[in-house]
N, C-alpha and C positions, 0 to 999 in steps of 0.2 A: 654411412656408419660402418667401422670394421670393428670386427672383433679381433684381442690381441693374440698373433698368432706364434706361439712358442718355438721360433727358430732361431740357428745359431747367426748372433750377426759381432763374430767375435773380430772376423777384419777389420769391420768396421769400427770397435773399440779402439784402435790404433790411432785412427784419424780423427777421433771426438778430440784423444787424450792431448793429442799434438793442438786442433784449435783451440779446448781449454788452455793450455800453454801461451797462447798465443793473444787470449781474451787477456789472461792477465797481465803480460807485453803490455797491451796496448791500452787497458784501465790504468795499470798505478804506473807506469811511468811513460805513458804519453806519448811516445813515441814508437817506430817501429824500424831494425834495417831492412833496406831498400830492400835485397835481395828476399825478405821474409814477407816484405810488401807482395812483392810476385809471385811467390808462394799461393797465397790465399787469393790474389787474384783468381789465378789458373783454377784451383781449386773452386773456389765461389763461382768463376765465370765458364766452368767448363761445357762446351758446346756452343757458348753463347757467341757468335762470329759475328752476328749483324750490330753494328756500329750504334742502333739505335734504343738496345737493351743494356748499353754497357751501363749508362746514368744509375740504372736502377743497385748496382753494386757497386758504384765506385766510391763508398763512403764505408765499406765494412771497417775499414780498417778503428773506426771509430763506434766500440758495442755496445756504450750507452747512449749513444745520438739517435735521432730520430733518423730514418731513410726518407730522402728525397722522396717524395710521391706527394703530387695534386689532386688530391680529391675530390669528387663531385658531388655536395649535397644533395639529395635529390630530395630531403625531408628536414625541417628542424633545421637549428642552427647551434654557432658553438656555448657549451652552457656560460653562465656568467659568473657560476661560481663553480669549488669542485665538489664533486659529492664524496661519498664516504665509499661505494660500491658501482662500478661499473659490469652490466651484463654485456656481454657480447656473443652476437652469430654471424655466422654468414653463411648465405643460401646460396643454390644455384638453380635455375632450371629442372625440374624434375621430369621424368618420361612418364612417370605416372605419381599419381598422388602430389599432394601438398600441404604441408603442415605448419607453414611457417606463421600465418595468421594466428592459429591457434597456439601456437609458443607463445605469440608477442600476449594475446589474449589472457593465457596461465600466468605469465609472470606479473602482469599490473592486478588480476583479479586474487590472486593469493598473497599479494602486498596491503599490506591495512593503509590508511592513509599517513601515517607518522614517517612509515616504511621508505613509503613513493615518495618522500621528499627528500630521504637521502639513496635514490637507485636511479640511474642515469642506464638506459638499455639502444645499444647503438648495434644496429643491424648493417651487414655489409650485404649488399647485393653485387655478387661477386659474376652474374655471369656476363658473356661478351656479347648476348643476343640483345642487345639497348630496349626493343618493342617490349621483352619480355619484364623486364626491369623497370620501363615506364607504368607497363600494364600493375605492377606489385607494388608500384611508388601511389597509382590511386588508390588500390582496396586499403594499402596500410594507413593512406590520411584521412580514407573517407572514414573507418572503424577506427580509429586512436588519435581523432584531429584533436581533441581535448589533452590528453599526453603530450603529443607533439608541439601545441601552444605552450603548454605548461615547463617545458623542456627538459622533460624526460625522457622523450625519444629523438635520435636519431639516426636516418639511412642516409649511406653513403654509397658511393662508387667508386672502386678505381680502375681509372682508364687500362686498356689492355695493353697501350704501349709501354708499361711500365711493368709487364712480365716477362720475362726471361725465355726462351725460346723450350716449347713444351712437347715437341716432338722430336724423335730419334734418342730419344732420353736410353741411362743405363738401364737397361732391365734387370735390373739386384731382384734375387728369388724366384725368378725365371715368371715374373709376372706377365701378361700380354703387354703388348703397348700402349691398348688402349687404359688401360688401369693403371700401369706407370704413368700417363699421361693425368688421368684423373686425378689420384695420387696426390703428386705433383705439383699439379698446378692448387688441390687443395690446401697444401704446407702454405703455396703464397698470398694466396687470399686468406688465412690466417694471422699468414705474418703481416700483410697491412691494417689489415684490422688490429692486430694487438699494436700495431705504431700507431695507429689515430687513437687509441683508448690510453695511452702514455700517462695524460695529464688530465686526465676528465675526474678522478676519485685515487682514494689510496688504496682500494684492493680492485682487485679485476677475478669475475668466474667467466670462464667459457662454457659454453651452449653449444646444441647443436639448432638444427631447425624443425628438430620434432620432437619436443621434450614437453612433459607436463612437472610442473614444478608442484613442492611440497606448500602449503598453509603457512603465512611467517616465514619463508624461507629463509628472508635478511636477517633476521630476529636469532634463530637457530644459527648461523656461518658470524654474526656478531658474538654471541655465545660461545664460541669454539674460539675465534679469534682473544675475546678476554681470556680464554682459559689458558693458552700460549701464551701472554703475554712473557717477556722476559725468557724466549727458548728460541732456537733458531731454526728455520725452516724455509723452506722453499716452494713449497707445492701441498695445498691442504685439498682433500680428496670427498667430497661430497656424493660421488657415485662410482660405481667401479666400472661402467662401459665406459670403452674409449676414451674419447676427451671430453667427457660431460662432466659438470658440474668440479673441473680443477678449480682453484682457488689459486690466485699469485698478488703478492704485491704489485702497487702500481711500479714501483722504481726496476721491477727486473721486465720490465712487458718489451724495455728498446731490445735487450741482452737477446731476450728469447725472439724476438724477431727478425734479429740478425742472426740468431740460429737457424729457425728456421729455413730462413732465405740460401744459406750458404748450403743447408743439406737436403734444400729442395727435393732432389730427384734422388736420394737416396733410400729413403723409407717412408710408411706411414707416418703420419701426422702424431697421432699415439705412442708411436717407438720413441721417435724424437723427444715429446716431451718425458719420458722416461730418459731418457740420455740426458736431458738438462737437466733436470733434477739431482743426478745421480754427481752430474758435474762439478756443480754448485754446492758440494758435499754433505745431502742429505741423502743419506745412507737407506732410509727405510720407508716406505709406503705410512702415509698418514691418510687413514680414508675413516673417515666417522659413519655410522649404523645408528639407526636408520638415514636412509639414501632422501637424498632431498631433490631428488631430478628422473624422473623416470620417459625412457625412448619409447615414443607412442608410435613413431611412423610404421608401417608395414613394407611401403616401398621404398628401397636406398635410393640414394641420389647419383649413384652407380648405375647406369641402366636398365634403372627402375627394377632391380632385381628385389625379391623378396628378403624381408630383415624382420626376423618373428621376435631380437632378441630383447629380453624383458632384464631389468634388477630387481629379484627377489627380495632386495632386502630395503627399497622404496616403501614409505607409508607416508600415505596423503594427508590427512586428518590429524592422524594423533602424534606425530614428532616432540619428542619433547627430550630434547640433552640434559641431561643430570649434571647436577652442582660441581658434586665432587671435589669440595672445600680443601686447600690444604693441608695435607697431613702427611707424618712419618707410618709408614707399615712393617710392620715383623712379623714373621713367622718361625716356626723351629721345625719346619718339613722339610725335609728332604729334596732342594730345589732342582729341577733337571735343566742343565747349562745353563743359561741365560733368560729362563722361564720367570725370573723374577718377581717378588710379589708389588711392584709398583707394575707392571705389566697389564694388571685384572683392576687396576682403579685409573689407567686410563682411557681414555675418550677413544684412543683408537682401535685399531683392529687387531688387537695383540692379546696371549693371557698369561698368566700363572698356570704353571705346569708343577708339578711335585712326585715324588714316586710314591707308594703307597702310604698314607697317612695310619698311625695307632690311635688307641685312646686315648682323648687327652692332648689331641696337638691342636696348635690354634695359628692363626691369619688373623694380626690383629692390624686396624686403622688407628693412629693416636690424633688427632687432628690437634692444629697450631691452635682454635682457641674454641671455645661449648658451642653446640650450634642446638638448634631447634630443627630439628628433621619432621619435613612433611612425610615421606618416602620412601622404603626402602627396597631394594632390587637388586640377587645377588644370582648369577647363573652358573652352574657350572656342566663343565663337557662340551663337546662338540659335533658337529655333524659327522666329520670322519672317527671322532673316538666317543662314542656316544655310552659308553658304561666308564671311561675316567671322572662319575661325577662323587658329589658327596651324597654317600649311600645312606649315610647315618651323622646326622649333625644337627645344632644349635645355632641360633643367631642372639649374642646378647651385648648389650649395649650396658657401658662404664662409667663411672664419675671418677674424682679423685686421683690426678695423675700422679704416679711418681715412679719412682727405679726399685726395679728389683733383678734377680738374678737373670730373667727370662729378657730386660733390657726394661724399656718406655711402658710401660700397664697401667691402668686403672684400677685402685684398689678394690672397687666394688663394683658386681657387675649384675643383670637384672636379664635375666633370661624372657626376648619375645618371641619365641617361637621356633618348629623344626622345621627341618627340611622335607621337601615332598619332592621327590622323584627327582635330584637333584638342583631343585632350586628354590629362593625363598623371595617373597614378596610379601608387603606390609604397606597398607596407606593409613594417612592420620596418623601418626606415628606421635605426634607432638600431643598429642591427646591422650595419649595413652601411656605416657613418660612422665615419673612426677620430679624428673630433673632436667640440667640441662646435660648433654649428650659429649662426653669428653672422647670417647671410644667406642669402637665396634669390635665385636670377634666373634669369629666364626670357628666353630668348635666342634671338631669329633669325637662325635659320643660312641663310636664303636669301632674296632680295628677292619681296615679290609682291606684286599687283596690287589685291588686293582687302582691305579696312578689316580692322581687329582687332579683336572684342570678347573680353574677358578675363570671362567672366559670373562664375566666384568660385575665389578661391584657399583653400582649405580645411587645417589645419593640425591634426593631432592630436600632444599631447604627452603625455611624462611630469614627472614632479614639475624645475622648470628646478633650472637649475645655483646652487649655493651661490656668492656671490661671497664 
């Protein structure tokens, strides 16, 4: 497990930009020249001299195919159908501790049973010690042979003739060798794992091997999924360590695996998928709160070095993503850049920023059609600016859409309640509304001095209104 370490790797920009360039060559027109062929060879194969690792790269030139590689079941076999969500980890030898039982454990124990019939969880046991790997091929059928029948689970191997030569490697970041080597060879055991997980489901999350997952995990990453529907993305973000809990369609798992492969030995596993992401032109981090995966291990699989680090912002139990029904939002505050007020009504990590609000300004939601709200939760400020919140304010709730000067409003609106100490919260909300709910606005009742952020407006429903 690394943490992301804030250094310049701007050379390396250069030669993302060039194989993007090069992916797309070789997707929409199918072909490549010769001399561009050798290119990426040299590139892909550099260092690689023994004649008997070439196989495993000489297909790059093709980045949505699958890569050569023979697998060795050592568990389970191929499913018979595809499922909707594939997990995947892959473990190695640890020098001290082992978590990986208790991963597989968290993930079928916090799945309800509707859950486990669409989650297919395929473990790579990645490392080259065979005894070791036999020894974790019994605990894991003796403890999940009922999974494994059922074919929910499986472990794999791939043979070590089919990685790339993992010493004398570059040392980018003036790392030791043996940690480039780690490194390394981690990016490849990743990237075979994401080529066997290709066609098993339509999304794919990666794992690590010491993770405890949230309650309905599926249920919560399905919910986020619907709420993207019809928006473009690449990478949805369930925890902010490392590579835990990324989210990818199944159709990009070939792309990212021949990425992988090709920048092996140049960075963390983590950096990389942050350069894919970036590639593929989603511009901005999508990580949803609360975290649905939290790093339980103590000891890295690093030479068993200690790894204390936690996600603060993981809850086991009570995870619950909010509706947050389609709607128009306005404001007439004073917006700072790009702080916009669709910002604070979504799902992700983002908010509404404003400069100092008066009396009388408002953030309103107009939503596309009545809904019946169980819930309501609006937070404002933040850790770093923890007095931009709303000092003095109202939360009230609309009927009766139509146009007026100020744009989309509600003619009549029913005040529930203030704010306390920057935030507001209400449950039964539907019970205490003798209409149905066309709008929300949030309302300063008093001028102050200090900026607004709105960090998210949170909305829980029941089934909306029939029109």
């Amino acid at each position: 497990m690394r943490c992301l370490r804030k250094r310049s790797a701007v050379s390396f920009l250069g030669l993302l930009v060039i194989c993007l360039l090069f992916m797309n060559l070789y997707i929409e027109d199918g072909y490549v020249l010769k001399g561009d062929k050798q290119l990426i060879r040299e590139t892909s194969t550099h260092q690689l001299n023994s004649e008997r690792y070439v196989h495993t790269f000489k297909d790059l030139s093709n980045f949505s195919g699958a890569i050569n590689v023979t697998y060795r079941y050592l568990a389970g076999t191929p499913l018979p159908r595809k499922k909707y969500l594939t997990v995947g980890l892959s473990s190695v030898k640890r020098k001290k501790g082992n978590y990986l039982l208790e991963t597989i454990k968290s993930i079928f124990e916090q799945s309800s049973y509707e859950e486990l019939k669409e989650i297919a969880v395929v473990v790579h046991l990645a490392d080259f010690d065979l005894p070791w790997c036999d020894s974790m091929v019994r605990d894991i059928t003796q403890k999940f042979a009922h999974h494994i029948i059922a074919g929910r689970l499986m472990v794999i191997h791939a043979p070590e003739e089919y990685y790339p030569i993992l010493d004398g490697l570059k040392r980018n970041y003036n790392d030791p060798n043996d940690r480039v080597k780690f490194r390394s060879k981690q990016n490849v055991d990743y990237a075979f794992l994401l080529n066997f997980c290709a066609n098993i489901s339509d999304y794919y999350v990666m794992l690590e091997d010491d993770v405890r997952c949230s309650k309905n995990f599926l249920s919560a990453i399905k919910k986020v999924i619907t709420s993207r529907e019809g928006s473009y993305w690449v990478t949805l973000e369930f925890s902010k360590l490392g590579y835990i809990g990324k989210l990818y369609h199944s159709h990009d798992l070939p792309r990212l695996a021949h990425f992988l492969l090709m920048f092996y030995q140049e960075m963390p596993c983590d950096w990389l998928l942050i350069h894919f992401r970036s590639l593929l032109a989603q511009k901005d981090v999508m990580r949803f709160k609360p975290s649905l995966f939290q790093h339980i291990g103590y000891y890295s699989s690093y030479k068993g070095a200690e790894n204390k680090l936690k996600d603060d912002d993981f809850e086991e139990d009570s995870f619950d993503i909010p509706d947050n029904p389609p709607a128009e939002l306005y404001t007439n505050m004073n917006v700072f850049e790009n702080y916009d007020a669709s910002k604070a009504y979504s799902s992700v990590d983002e908010y509404f920023w404003s400069k100092a609000p008066a009396v009388g300004d408002y953030f309103v939601i107009v939503f596309e059609k009545p809904i019946n709200i169980s819930k309501i939760k609006v937070s404002t400020g933040t850790e770093d600016r923890q007095n931009d919140i709303l000092h003095h304010g109202a939360l009230e709730v609309g009927e009766n859409i139509g146009w007026s000067k100020k744009g989309k409003q509600c003619a009549t609106y029913l005040r529930l309640g203030e704010f306390q100490n920057g935030n507001f919260e209400m449950a039964d909300v539907k019970h205490k509304i003798p209409f149905d709910i066309h709008c929300i606005r949030i309302l300063a009742t008093r001028t102050q001095k200090e900026w607004l952020i709105i960090r998210s407006v949170s909305i829980w429903t029941f089934q909306p209104v029939n029109q």
